[in-house]
C-alpha positions in Angstrom: -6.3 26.0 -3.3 -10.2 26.0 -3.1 -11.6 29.1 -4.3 -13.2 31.9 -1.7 -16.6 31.0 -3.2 -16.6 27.4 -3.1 -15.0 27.5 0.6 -17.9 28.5 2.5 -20.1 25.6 0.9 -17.4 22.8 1.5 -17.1 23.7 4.9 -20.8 23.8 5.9 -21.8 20.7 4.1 -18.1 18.3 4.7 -20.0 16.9 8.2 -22.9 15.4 5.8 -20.9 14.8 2.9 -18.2 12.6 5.4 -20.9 11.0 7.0 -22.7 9.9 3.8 -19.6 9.6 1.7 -19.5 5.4 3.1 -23.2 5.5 1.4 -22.5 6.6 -2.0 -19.4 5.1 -2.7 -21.1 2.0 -3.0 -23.8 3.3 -5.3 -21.0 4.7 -7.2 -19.0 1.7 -7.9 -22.3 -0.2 -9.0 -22.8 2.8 -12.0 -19.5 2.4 -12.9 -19.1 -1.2 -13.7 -22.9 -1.3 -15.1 -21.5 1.3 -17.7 -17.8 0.2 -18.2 -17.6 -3.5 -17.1 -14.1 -3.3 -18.7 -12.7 -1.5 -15.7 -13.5 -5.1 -13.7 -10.7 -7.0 -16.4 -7.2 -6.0 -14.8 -7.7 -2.9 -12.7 -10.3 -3.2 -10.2 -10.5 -5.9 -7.8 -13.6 -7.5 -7.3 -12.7 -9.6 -3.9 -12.0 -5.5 -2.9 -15.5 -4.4 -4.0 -17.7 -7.8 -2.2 -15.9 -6.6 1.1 -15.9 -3.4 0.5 -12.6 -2.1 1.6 -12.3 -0.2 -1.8 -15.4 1.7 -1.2 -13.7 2.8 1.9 -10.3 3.7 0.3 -12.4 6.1 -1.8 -14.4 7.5 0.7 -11.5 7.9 3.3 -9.5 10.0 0.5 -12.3 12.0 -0.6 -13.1 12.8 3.0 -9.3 13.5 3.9 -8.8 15.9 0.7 -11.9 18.0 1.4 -10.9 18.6 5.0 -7.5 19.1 4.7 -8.4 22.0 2.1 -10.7 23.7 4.8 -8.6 23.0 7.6 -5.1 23.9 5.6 -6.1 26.7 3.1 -3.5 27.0 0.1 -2.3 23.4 0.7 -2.4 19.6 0.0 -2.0 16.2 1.8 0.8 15.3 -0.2 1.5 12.1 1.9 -2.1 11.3 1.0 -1.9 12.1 -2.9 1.0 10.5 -3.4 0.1 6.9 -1.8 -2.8 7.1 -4.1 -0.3 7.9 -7.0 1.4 5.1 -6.4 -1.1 2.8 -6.4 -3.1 4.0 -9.0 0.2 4.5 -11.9 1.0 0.6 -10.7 -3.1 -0.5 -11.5 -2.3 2.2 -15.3 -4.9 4.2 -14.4 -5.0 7.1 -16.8 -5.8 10.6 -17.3 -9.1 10.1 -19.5 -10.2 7.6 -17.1 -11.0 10.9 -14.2 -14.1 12.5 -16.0 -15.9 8.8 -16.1 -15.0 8.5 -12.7 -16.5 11.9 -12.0 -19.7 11.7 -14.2 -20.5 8.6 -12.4 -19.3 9.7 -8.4 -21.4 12.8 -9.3 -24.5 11.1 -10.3 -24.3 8.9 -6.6 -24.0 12.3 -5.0 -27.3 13.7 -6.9 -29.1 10.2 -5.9 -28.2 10.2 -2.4 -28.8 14.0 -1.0 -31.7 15.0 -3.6 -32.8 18.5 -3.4 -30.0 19.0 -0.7 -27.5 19.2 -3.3 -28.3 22.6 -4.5 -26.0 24.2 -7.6 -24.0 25.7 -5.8 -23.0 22.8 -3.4 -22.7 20.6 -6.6 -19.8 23.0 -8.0 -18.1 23.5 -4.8 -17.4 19.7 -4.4 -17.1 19.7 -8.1 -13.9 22.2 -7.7 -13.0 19.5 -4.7 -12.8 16.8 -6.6 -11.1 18.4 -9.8 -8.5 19.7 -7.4 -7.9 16.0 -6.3 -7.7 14.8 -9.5 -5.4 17.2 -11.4 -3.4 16.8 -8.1 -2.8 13.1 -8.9 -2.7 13.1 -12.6 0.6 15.6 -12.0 1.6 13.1 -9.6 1.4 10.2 -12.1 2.5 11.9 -14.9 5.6 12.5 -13.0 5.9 8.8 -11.6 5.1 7.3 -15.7 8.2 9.4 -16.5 10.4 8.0 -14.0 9.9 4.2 -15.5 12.6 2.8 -17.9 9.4 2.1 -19.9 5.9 3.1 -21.4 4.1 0.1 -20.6 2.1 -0.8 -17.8 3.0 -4.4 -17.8 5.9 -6.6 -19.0 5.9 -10.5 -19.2 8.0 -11.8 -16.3 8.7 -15.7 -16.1 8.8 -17.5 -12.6 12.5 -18.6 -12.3 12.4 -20.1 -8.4 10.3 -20.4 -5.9 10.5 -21.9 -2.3 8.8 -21.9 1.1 8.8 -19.4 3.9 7.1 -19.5 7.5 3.7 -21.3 6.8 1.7 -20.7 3.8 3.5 -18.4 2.5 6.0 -18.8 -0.6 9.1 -16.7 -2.3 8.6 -15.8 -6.2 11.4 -14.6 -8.1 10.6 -13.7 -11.5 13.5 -12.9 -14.8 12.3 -10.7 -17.9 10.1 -13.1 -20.3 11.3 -10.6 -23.3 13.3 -7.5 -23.8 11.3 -4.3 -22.1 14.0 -2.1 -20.3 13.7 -2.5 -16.7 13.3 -0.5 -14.3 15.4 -0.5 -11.1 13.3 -0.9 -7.8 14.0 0.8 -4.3 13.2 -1.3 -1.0 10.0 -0.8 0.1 8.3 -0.9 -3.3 5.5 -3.4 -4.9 4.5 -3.8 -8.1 1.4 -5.4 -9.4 0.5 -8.7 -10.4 -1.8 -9.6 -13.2 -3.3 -13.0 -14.1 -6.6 -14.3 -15.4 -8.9 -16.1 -12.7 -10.4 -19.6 -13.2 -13.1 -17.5 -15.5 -10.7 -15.6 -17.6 -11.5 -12.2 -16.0 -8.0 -10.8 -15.1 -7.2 -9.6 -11.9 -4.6 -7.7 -10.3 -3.2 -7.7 -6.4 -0.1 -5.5 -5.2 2.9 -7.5 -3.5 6.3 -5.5 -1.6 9.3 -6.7 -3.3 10.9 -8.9 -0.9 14.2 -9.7 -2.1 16.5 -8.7 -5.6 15.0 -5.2 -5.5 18.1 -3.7 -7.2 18.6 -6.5 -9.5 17.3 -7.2 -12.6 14.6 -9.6 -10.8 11.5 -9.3 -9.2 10.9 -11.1 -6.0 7.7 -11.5 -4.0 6.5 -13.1 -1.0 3.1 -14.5 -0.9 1.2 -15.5 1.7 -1.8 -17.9 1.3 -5.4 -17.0 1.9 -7.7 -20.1 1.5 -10.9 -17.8 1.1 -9.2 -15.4 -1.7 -9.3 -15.7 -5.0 -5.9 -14.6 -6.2 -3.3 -15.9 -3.9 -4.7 -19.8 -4.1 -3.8 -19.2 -8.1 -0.6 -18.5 -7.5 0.4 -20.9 -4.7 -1.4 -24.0 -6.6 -1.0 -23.0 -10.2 1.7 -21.1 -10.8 5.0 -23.4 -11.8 8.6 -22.8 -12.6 9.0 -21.5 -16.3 5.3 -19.8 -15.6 4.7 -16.4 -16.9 2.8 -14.0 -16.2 2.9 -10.3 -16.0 4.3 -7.2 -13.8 4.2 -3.8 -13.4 6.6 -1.2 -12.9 7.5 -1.1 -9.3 5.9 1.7 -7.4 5.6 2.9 -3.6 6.8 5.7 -1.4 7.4 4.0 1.5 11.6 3.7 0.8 14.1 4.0 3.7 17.1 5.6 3.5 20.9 4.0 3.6 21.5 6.7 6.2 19.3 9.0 9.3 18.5 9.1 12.2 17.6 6.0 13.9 14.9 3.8 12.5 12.5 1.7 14.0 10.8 -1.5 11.8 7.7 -2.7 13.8 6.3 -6.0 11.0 4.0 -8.8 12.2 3.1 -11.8 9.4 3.9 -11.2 6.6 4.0 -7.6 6.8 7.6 -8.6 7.6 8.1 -8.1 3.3 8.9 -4.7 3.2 11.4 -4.6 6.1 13.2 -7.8 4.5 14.0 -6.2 1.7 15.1 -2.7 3.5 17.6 -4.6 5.7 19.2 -6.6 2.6 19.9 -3.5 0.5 21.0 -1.7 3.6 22.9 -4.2 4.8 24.5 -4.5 0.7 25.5 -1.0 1.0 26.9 -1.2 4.4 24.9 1.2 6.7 26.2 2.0 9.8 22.6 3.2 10.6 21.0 3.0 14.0 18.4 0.3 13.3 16.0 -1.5 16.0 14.6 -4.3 14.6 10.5 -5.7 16.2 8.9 -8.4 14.8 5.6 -10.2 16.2 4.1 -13.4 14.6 2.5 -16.5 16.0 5.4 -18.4 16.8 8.9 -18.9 15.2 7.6 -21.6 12.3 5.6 -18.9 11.2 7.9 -16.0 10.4 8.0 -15.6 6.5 11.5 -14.6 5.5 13.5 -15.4 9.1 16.9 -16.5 7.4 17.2 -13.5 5.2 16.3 -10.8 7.6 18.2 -12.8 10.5 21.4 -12.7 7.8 20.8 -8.7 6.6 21.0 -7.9 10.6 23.9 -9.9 11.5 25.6 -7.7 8.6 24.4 -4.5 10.0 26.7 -2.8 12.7 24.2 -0.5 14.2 21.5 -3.0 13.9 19.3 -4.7 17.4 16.2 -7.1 16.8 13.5 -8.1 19.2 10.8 -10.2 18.6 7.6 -11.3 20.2 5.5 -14.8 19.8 1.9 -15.6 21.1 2.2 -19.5 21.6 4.9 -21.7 21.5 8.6 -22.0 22.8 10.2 -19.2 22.6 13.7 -19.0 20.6 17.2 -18.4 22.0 19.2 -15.4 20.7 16.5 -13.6 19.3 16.2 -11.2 22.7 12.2 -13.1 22.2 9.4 -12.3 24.8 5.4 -13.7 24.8 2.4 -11.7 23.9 2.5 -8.7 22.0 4.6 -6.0 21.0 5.9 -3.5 22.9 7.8 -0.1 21.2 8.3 1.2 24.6 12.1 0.8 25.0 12.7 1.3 21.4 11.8 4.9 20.8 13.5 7.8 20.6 12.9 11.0 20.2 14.5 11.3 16.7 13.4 7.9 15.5 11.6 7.5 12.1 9.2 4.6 13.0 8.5 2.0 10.3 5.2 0.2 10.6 3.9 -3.1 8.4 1.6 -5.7 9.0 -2.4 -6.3 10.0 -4.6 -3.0 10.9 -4.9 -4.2 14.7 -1.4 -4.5 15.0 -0.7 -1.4 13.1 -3.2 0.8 15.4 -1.6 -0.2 18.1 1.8 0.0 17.7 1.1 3.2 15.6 -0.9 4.5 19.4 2.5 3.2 21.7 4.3 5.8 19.2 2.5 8.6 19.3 1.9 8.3 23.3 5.5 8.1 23.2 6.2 11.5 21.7 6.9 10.4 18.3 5.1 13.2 15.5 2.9 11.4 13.5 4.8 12.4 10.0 7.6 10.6 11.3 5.5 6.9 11.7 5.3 5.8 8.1 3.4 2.5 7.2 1.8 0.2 4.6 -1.1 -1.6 3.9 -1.9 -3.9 2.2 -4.7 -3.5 -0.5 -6.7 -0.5 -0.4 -5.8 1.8 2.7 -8.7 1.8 4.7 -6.6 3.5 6.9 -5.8 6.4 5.3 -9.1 8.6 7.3 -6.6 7.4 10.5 
């Protein structure tokens, strides 16, 4: 809870702070990695900083903490604190790794607002920000202790691989040595760490896609010509390859039973859903499940045959899907254009959403115009959530 004193100033300056937040995160991220270059070698992405969609992560949480303590007294976003969890326990951040972080967020602040940032602005936001932090460190103590190990990552050796869709290509990976594994949920990632072409390591999130319960770890990966990390994997990476994984991690896991679920994917967004329909389709759901999936046409769907198979082994189980060019496909109840939740909504439905922003913030709007409480439309992005603020 922020304190009585420190409310007044948060409240009065959150409009400037918000509005300049987008201005000194940058500034930030540049003291950082001028003092502790290390943090560039397997936990920051740079790709993340040059487009600066992890400046926006950070400035969309700080933003959404601060006003949920003013607007919520005595409470916490703990949809918001825990995504960040999640992310940040599969990257290792740790504990000692928050007053850095701090020292150097602190000293953009100073730089930016000048003499505006009076004392006793500069503790009230300090309070914010501890608040924040000891919020996730409890979080990610908690979600360390759940692992069946203590390390970060574990080697993991590429066992098969095959095509999906277009550009896009199915990983499974067996334990390269003997850490005790731990046992995924559908819906969860983990990270991926592999030295570039310069030797600087670099890390990038992937859903698990397939195997979740068993002793394997399988990812989907789809191909981005103008990224760094994926064109290593698609073009170097080869059977007996290894290379290592985190723990899995992720909160957004659905249930083998509910009330009725709705799975909105486009692209390759589709990776979280696939593996949610196998494992509920493995431990026989009679679920109420509607199925939507939009891509460019049917060549393009990543992971068709093993959703197509989970659904035909789900009772309770409808699909619909939606193409923008190119003949459309018998059986699959397929239409042209975009997607349309309309006539798959109810009024109890717990609404699934995965795949690009666009397609999220639309889909996302046909739900809520539709009645549908916004802490009952779940989603995932991706990468840093720039859409976190939303």
């Amino acid at each position: 809870m922020l304190s009585p004193k420190s409310f007044p100033f948060i409240e009065a300056t959150l409009p400037i702070i918000a509005e300049r937040i987008s201005s000194i995160t940058p500034n930030f991220y540049n003291r950082l990695f001028a003092a502790h270059p290390e943090l560039l070698d397997g936990i920051f992405s740079r790709s993340n900083q040059k487009n600066g969609t992890q400046q926006q992560a950070l400035a969309g949480s700080i933003a959404v903490f601060a006003t949920y303590l003013v607007k919520h007294p005595g409470t916490a976003p703990e949809t918001m604190l825990a995504r960040v969890a999640h992310k940040h326990t599969s990257l290792g951040v740790a504990e000692e790794q928050y007053p850095i972080v701090y020292k150097h967020l602190f000293d953009a602040i100073a730089e930016d607002l000048g003499d505006a940032l009076t004392p006793e602005i500069a503790d009230a936001w300090t309070e914010v920000y501890w608040l924040m932090a000891h919020a996730l460190i409890k979080i990610e103590k908690g979600l360390y202790a759940q692992q069946a190990n203590a390390g970060i990552y574990a080697p993991w050796k590429l066992v098969e691989r095959a095509e999906t869709g277009v550009d896009s290509v199915i990983l499974s990976f067996e334990p390269a040595d003997g850490t005790p594994v731990t046992v995924a949920k559908p819906g969860q990632f983990v990270s991926v760490r592999m030295p570039m072409a310069d030797g600087l390591r670099q890390v990038r999130q992937y859903t698990l896609s397939n195997d979740v319960e068993h002793a394997r770890r399988t990812i989907t990966v789809k191909l981005d010509v103008n990224g760094e990390f994926s064109p290593v994997i698609h073009n170097n990476l080869e059977i007996g390859g290894v290379i290592e994984l985190s723990n899995p991690y992720g909160d957004l896991v659905i249930d083998n039973e509910g009330s009725p679920l709705v799975i909105a994917t486009a692209g390759i967004g589709c990776t979280p859903s696939a593996a949610a329909l196998q494992t509920l389709a493995a431990h026989g759901s009679t679920r109420k499940i509607t199925v939507l999936h939009a891509d460019q046409e049917i060549t393009t769907w990543p992971l068709r045959e093993q959703m197509l198979e989970s659904i035909g082994k789900l009772p309770g189980a409808t699909l619909s899907t939606w193409f923008e060019r190119g003949e459309l496909p018998e059986g699959l109840n397929a239409q042209s254009g975009y997607m349309d939740l309309a006539a798959a909504l109810s009024e109890d439905a717990q609404v699934y959403l995965c795949g690009p922003l666009p397609f999220m913030n639309a889909v996302r709007t046909q739900a809520l115009e539709a009645g549908i409480p916004a802490e009952r439309i779940h989603y995932e992005v991706f990468g840093p959530d720039v859409w976190l603020a939303a």
